[in-house]
N, C-alpha and C positions, 0 to 999 in steps of 0.2 A: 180311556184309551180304547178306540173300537176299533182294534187292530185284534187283538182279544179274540173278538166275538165273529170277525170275518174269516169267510169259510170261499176255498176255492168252488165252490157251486153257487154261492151267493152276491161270490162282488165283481165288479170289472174292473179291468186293469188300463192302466195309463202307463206310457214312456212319457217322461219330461227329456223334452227336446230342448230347452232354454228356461236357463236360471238367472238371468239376470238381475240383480236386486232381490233377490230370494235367497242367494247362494249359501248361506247357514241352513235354509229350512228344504231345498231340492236337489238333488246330485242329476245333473245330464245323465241321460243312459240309462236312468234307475227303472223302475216299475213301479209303480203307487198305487193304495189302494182308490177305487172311485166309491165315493157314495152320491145315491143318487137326491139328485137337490134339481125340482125342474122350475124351481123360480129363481135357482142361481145360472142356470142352464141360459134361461131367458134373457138372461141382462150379460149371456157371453162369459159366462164363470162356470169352473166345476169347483167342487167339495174333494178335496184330495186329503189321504194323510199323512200327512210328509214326516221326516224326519224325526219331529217332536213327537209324534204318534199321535196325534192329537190333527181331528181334521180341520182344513181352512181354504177357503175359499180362493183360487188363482184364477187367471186370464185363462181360459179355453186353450187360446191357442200356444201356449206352452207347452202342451201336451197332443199326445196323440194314441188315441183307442185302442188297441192289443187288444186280439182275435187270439186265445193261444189251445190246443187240444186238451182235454180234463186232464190227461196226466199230468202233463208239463203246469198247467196252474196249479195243480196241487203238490206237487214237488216244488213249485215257488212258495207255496205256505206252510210247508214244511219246511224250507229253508231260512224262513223270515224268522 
């Protein structure tokens, strides 16, 4: 689970904007952690950890990149 070991200084964050065919493993709206994968980047996939906690490869554009101020990520990984 490297949900564990991510630290709000260390990961970037993702909204899923559409779950389509995922719906057990993504909730709309959420925040997910990103890990960075730039040969899944390349083929139009990110590395997310969804639900499972456990990460997995999705279509890019289901998500969308969150810019958020240090406090506020890190009150999200205190909350997680």
């Amino acid at each position: 689970m490297y949900f564990a070991i991510m630290t709000a200084d260390t990961v970037d964050l993702v909204v899923c904007l559409e779950n389509s065919g995922y719906e057990a493993a993504l909730e709309r709206r959420k925040l997910y952690g990103l890990l960075p994968d730039s040969e899944a980047e390349a083929r139009g996939l990110l590395r997310v950890i969804d639900e499972s906690g456990e990460d997995y490869l999705y279509p890019a554009g289901m998500f969308y990149k969150v810019e958020l101020p240090l406090a506020v990520r890190q009150a999200v990984f205190r909350a997680a």
